[in-house]
C-alpha positions as CSV (number, residue, x, y, z in Angstrom):
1,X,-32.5,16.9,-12.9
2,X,-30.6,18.7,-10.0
3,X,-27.3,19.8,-9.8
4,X,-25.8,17.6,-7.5
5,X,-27.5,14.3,-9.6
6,X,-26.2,16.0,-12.6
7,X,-22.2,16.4,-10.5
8,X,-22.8,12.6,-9.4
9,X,-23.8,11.6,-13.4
10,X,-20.2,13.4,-14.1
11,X,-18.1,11.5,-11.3
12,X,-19.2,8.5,-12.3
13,X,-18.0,8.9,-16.1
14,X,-14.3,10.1,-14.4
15,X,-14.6,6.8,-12.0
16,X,-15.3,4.4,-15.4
17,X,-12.8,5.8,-17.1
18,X,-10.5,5.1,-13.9
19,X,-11.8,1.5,-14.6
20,X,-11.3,1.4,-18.5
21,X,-7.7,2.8,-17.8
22,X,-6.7,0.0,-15.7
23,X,-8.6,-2.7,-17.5
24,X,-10.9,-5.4,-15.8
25,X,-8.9,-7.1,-12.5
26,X,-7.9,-10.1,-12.6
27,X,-5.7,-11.6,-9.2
28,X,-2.4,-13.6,-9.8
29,X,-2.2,-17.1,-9.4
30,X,0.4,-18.9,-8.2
31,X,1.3,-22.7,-8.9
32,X,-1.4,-24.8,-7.5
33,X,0.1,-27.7,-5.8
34,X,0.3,-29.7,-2.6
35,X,2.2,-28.1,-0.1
36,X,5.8,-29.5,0.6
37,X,5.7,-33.5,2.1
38,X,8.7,-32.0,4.3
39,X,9.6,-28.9,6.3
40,X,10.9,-26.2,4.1
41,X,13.2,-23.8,5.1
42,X,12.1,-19.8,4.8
43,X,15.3,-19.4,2.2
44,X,14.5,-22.6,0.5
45,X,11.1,-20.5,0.4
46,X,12.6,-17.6,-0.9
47,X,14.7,-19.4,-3.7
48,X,11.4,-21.5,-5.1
49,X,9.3,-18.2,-5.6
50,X,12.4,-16.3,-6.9
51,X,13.3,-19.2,-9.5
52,X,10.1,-20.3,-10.5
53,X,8.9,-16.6,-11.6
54,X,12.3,-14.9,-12.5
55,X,11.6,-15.3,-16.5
56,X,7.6,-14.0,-15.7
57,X,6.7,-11.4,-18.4
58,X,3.1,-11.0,-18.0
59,X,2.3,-7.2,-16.9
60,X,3.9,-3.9,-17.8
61,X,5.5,-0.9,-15.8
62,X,2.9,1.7,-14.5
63,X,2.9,4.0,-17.9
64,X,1.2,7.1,-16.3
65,X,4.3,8.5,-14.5
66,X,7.1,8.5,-16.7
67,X,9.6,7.4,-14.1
68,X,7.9,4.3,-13.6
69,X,7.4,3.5,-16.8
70,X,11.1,3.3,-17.9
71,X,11.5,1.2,-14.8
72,X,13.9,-2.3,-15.7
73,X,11.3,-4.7,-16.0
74,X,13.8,-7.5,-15.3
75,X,15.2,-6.7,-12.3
76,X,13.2,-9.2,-9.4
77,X,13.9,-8.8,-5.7
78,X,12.7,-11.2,-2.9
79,X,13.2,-10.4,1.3
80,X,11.5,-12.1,3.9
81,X,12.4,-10.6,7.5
82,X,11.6,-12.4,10.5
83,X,10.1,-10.5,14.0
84,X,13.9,-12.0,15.7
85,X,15.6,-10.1,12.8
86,X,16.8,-13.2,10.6
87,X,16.7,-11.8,7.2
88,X,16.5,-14.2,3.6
89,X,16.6,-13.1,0.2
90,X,16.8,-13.4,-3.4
91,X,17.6,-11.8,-6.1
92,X,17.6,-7.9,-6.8
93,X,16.9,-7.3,-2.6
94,X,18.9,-4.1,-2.5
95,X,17.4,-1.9,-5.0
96,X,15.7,1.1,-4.8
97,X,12.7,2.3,-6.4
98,X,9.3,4.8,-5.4
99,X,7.4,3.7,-2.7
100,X,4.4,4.9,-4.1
101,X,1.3,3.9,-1.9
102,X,2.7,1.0,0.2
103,X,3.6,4.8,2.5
104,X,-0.1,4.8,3.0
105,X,0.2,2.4,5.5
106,X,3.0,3.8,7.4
107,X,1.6,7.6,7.3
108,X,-1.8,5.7,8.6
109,X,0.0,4.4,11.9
110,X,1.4,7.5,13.0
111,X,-2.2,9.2,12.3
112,X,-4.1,6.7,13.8
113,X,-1.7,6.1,17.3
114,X,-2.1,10.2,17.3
115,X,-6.0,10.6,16.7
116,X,-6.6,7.0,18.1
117,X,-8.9,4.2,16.4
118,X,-12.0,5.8,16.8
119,X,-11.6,9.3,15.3
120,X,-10.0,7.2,12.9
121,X,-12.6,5.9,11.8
122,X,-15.1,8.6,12.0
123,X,-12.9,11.0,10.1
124,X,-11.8,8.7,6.8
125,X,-13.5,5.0,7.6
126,X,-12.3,1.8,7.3
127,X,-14.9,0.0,4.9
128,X,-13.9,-0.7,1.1
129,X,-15.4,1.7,-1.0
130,X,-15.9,-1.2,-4.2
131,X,-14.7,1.5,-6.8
132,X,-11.4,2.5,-7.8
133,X,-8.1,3.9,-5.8
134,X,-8.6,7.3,-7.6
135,X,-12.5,7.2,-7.5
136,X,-13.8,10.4,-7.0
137,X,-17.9,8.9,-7.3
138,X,-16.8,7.2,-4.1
139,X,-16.7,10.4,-2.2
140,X,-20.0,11.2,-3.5
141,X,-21.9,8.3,-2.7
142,X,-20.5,7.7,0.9
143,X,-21.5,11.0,1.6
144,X,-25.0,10.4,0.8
145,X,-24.4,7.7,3.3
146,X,-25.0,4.8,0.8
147,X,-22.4,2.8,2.5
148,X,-22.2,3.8,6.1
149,X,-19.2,5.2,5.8
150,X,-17.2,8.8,5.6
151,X,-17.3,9.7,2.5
152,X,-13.2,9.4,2.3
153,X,-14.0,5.6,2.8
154,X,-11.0,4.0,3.7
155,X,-7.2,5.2,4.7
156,X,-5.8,3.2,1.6
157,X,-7.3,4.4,-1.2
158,X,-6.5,7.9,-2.6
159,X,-8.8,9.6,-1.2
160,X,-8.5,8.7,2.4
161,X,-4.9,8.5,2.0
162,X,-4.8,12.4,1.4
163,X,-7.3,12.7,4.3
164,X,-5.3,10.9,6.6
165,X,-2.2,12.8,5.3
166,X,-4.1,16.1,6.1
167,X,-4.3,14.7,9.7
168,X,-0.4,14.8,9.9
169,X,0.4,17.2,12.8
170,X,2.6,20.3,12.2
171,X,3.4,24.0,11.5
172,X,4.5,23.9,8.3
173,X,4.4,21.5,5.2
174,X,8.4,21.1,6.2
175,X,7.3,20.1,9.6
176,X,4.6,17.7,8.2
177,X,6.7,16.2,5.8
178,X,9.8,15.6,8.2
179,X,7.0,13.8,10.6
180,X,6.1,11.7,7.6
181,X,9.5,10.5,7.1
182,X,10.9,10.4,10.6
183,X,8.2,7.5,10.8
184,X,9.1,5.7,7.5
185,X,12.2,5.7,8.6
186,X,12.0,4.4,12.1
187,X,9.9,1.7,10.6
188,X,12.7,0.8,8.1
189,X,15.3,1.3,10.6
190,X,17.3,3.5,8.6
191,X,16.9,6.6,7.0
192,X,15.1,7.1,4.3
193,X,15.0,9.9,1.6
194,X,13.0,11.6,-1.3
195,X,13.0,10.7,-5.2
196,X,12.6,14.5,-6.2
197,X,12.5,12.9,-9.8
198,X,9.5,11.2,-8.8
199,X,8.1,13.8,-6.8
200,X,8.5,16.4,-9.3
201,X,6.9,14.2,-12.0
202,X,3.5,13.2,-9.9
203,X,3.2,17.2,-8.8
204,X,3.2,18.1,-12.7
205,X,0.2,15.8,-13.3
206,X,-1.6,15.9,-10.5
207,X,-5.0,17.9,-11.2
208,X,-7.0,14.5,-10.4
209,X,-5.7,13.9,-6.2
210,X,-6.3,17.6,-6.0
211,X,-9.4,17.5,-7.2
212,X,-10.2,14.8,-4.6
213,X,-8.5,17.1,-1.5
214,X,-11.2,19.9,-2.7
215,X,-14.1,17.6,-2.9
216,X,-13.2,16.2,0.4
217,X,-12.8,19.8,1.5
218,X,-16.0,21.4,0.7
219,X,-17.7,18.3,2.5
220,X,-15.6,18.8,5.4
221,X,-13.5,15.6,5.1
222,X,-9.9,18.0,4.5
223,X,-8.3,18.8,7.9
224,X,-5.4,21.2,6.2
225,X,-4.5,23.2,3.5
226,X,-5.8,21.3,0.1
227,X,-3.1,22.3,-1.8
228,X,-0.3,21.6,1.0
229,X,-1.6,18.3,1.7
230,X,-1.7,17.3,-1.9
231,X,2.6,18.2,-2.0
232,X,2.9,16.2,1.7
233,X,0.8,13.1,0.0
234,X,2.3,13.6,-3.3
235,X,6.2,13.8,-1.2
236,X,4.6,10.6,0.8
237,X,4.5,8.6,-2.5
238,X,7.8,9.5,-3.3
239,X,10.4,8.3,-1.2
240,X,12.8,5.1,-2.2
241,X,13.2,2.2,-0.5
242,X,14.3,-1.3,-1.2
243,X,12.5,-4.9,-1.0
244,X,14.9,-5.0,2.2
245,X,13.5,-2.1,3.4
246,X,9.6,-3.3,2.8
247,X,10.6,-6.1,5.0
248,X,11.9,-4.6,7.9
249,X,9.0,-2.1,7.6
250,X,6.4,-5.0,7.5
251,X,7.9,-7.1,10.1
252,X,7.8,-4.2,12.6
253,X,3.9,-4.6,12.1
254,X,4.5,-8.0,12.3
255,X,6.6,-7.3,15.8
256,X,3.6,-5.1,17.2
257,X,5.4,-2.2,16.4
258,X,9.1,-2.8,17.7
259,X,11.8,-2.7,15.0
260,X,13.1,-6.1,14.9
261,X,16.7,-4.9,13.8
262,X,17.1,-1.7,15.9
263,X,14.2,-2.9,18.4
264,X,12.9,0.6,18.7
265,X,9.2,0.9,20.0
266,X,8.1,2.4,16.3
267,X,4.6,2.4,17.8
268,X,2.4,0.3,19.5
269,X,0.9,-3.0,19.5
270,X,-2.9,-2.1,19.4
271,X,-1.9,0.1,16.1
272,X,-0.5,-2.8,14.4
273,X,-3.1,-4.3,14.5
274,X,-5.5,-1.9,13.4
275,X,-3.3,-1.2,10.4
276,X,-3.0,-4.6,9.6
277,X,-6.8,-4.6,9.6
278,X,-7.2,-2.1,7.4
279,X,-4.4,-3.5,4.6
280,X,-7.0,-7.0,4.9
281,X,-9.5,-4.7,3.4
282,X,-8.1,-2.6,1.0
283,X,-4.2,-3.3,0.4
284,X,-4.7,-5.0,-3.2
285,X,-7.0,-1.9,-4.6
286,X,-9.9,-3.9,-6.8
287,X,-8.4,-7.4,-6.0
288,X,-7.9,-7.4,-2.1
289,X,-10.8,-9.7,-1.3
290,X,-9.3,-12.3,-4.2
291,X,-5.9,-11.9,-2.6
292,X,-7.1,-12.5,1.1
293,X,-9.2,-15.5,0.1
294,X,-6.7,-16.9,-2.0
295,X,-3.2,-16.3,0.4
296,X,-4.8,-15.0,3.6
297,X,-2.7,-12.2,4.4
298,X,-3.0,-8.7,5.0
299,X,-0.5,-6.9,2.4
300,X,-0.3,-3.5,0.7
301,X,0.9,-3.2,-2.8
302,X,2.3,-0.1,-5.1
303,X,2.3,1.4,-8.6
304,X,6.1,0.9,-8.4
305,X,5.9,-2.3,-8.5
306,X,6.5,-2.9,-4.4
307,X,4.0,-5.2,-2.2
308,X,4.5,-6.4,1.3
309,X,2.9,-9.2,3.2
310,X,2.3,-9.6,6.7
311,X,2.4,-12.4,9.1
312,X,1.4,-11.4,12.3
313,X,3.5,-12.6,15.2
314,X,6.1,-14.1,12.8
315,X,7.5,-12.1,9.6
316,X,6.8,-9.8,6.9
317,X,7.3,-11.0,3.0
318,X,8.5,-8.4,0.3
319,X,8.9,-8.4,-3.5
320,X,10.1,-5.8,-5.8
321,X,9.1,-6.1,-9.8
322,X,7.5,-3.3,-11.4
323,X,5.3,-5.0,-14.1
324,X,1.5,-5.0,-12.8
325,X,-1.4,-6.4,-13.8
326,X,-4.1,-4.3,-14.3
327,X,-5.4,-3.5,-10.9
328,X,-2.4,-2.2,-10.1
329,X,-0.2,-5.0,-8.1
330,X,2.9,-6.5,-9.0
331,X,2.6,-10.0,-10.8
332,X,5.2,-10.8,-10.4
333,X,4.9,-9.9,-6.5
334,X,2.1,-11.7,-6.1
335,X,3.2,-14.5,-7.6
336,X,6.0,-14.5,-5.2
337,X,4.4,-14.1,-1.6
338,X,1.9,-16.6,-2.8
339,X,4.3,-19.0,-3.4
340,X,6.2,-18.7,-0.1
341,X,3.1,-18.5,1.8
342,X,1.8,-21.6,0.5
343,X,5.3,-23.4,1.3
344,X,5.7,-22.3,4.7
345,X,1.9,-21.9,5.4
346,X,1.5,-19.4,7.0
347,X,-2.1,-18.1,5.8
348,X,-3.3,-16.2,8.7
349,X,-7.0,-18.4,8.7
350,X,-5.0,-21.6,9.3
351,X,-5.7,-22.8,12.6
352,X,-2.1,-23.9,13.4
């Protein structure tokens, strides 16, 4: 037996206990009925999924970062922000909680308007790696090329999410970091600012990522510091925002990169798209294929407990609840955009 079967035997015990930690996946469902016999109004919308899934209790709070896991498990917010900057909600719209990795998504467009789609893709990949967020086997097998891709297999999963985060231009970590948020916030068209309560929590326990940035390193997958780009992806996970915000954010994509409230050029159209692309693939962790064939829209979801939806060309969907199910994703979030996007149809495969 060589070494590096023997390393690949060990990986693939830490990536089954990644699975046994998180349970088998099982996708959200939404009530399946006919769609509305009349037009339906985007708050109307709103109101139905809000109402019909405020007393949901299935899931539970994240319960590896303590912060998250003390989370109010009652407290339900629904905002869906149009690309002409008409906003509805429900519920608990205005409160604030981690982003956790819906800020892959974000990091990923600045990274890939700077590097541009094809280093992109040669540097982290695109393809879903089939194993989970936090896999390290992953990194292993596409590097043996089983899959065609770079071994840090897409820019959505953990470990091309710290990959991409190593791609952040800068001097310093400070530097980095104020790049990372300078673009969050231009996409949420406010500022936006650090949960050092969280931050400080996912840096004490966070021998697994780093783990990941050194594996990535010694294959030559790490552009930075392993260490400092663990803190800026760490610091990335960590800011707050608000279903509101998730809105605005995902309705620039939406907008092909313009801000529909304070119409700033965030980035560009051909970027949007490409991030979109990516969030089709791998926005849902384990369960992204079931969401896309059963709602048909790109989204990207978080440990606490955020998910936004995308509609290209029209608006961007956003629900705040922290129980998940055990891939990861919001139920009660899921529940939600399904519900609205079956009302309003606006499943991106529709053809009109």
């Amino acid at each position: 037996m060589t070494k590096q079967k023997s390393f690949l035997e060990y990986l693939s015990i830490v990536s089954i206990a990644s699975c046994v930690f998180f349970g088998p996946t099982q996708a959200a469902t939404a009530r399946d009925v006919p769609q509305p016999t009349h037009p339906i109004t985007i708050q109307e919308a709103v109101n139905r999924a809000y109402n019909d899934y405020k007393s949901n209790t299935d899931g539970s709070n994240a319960s590896y970062i303590p912060y998250l896991e003390k989370a109010n498990t009652k407290l339900y917010g629904i905002v869906v922000v149009t690309i002409d900057g008409k906003i509805f909600k429900a519920g608990d719209a205005d409160y604030f909680f981690p982003v956790e990795s819906i800020s892959k998504i974000f990091t990923l467009a600045h990274v890939l308007k700077i590097q541009g789609a094809n280093n992109l893709k040669n540097k982290i990949g695109v393809n879903a790696t089939g194993l989970p967020f936090n896999s390290a086997l992953a990194i292993e097998l596409n590097n043996d090329k089983l899959t065609g891709s770079p071994p840090p297999g897409n820019p959505l999963v953990n470990a091309g999410a710290i990959a991409t985060a190593s791609l952040v231009e800068g001097k310093s970590l400070e530097e980095k970091w104020n790049t990372v948020i300078k673009t969050a916030s231009a996409f949420a068209g406010r500022p936006l600012t650090l949960n050092k309560d969280v931050y400080d929590s996912e840096m004490a326990d966070n021998q697994h990522n780093l783990a990941i940035a050194i594996l990535l390193k010694s294959y030559h997958y790490l552009y930075a510091d392993s260490a400092e780009t663990i803190d800026l992806y760490t610091r990335e996970c960590s800011y707050n925002v608000t279903a509101k915000d998730l809105a605005v954010m995902g309705a620039t994509l939406a907008n092909g990169g313009n801000n529909p409230l304070t119409h700033q050029n965030v980035t560009d159209e051909e970027t949007s798209m490409r991030v979109l692309a990516v969030m089709a693939t791998a926005g849902l962790y384990n369960t992204s294929g079931e969401w896309l064939y059963n709602v048909g829209l790109p989204a990207k979801s978080g440990v606490g407990g955020g998910i936004v939806a995308v509609v290209p060309g029209k608006m961007a969907i956003a629900v705040y609840s922290s129980p998940l199910d055990a891939a990861g994703n919001s139920v009660r979030g899921q529940l939600a955009i399904q519900s609205i996007a079956h009302d309003l149809g606006i499943n991106i495969f529709k053809n009109k």
